[in-house]
N, C-alpha and C positions, 0 to 999 in steps of 0.2 A: 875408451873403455866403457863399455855398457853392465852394468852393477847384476842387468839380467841372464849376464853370459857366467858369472861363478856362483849363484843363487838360484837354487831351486826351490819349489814352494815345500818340499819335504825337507827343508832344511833350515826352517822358521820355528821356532818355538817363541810362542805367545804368553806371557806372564806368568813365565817359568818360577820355579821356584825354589832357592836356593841360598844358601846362609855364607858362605864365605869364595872368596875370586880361586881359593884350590880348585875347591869342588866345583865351582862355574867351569871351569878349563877341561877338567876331567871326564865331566858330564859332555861339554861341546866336544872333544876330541872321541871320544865313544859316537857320540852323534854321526860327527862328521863321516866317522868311519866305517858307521852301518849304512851308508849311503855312497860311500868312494871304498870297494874293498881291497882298494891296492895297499893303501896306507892302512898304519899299524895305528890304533891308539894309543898305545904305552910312547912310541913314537912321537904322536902328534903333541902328546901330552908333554911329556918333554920337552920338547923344543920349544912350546908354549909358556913353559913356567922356566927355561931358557932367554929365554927373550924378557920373560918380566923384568927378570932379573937385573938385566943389565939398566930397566929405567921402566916406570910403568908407563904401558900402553893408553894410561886412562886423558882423553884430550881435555877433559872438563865439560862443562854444563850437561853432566849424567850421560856421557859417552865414553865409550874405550872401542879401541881396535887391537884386540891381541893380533900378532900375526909370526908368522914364521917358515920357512925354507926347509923342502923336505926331497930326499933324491929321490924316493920312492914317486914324489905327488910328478902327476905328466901334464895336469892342465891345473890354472887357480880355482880354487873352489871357497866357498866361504860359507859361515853359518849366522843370521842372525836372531840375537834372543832379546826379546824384552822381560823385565825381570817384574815382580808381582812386587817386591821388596828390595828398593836399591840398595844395592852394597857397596862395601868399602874397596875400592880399587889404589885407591892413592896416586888419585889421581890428578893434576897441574893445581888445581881449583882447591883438592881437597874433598871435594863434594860425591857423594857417594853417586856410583851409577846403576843405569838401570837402563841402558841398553846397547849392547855388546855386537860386535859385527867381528868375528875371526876370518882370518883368510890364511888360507895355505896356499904356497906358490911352490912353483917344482924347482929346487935348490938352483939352479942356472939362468932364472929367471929374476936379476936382481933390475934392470930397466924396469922391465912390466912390472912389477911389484910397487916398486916406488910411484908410478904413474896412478896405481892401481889404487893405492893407499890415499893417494891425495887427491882423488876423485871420491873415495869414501869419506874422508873427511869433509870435503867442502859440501858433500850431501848430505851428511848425517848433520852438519854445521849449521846446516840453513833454517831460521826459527820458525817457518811455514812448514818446513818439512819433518822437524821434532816433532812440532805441536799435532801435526796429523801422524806422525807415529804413537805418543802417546796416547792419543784418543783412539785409537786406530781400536775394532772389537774382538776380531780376531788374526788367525795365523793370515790365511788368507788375505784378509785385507792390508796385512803390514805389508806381506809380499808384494804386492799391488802400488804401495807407496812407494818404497824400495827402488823394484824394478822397474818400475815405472814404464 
């Protein structure tokens, strides 16, 4: 799974800015949705704060991966945000985050997902790869990290 195949560089926001994991979700699901017009945002949203629900997304050392299954979505798509002001995700650690990678997978797509998911982890995981995210200056250059 290549991180550059559900990642486009319009779908990077860079030291966003935003005060609670609602409104993170609501923001990225509108995002994601001005950019994929198949999918609904009220939708995305949903199933995003669906999913929280059941256990938070947040992995620890200031990373989350919301993610969630949608019949509408036809391909993976994802959005990732670094935040200007990390917030409270409640997340394994506890520690507040401050950079979010969402993925929407088309609801029949439960393999590729889970493959998909822990190839984002073990790359948002890697501390060469954090540290040049957060230093990272702008949208473009995160994309860059990222997709490498």
């Amino acid at each position: 799974m290549n991180i550059k195949s559900l990642l486009s560089p319009d779908c990077v926001l860079f030291q966003h800015q935003c005060a609670s994991k609602k409104r993170l979700l609501e923001t990225i699901a509108s995002h994601l949705c001005d950019h994929n017009t198949n999918l609904d945002p009220s939708n995305v949203f949903s199933a995003l704060i669906a999913r929280e629900r059941l256990g938070s997304t947040g992995l620890g050392k200031g990373i989350a991966i919301p993610h969630c299954r949608i019949a509408a979505c036809t391909q993976t798509v994802g959005v990732l945000v670094t935040l200007a002001t990390p917030i409270d995700f409640s997340a394994i650690d506890n520690k507040p985050v401050d950079i979010i990678f969402v993925l929407v997978v088309p609801e029949d797509g439960h393999k590729d997902h889970l493959k998909t998911l822990a190839t984002l982890a073990e790359t948002l995981s890697d501390k060469e790869c954090l540290q040049r995210i957060r230093e990272s200056k702008d949208s473009q250059e995160l994309y860059n990290i990222v997709a490498g």
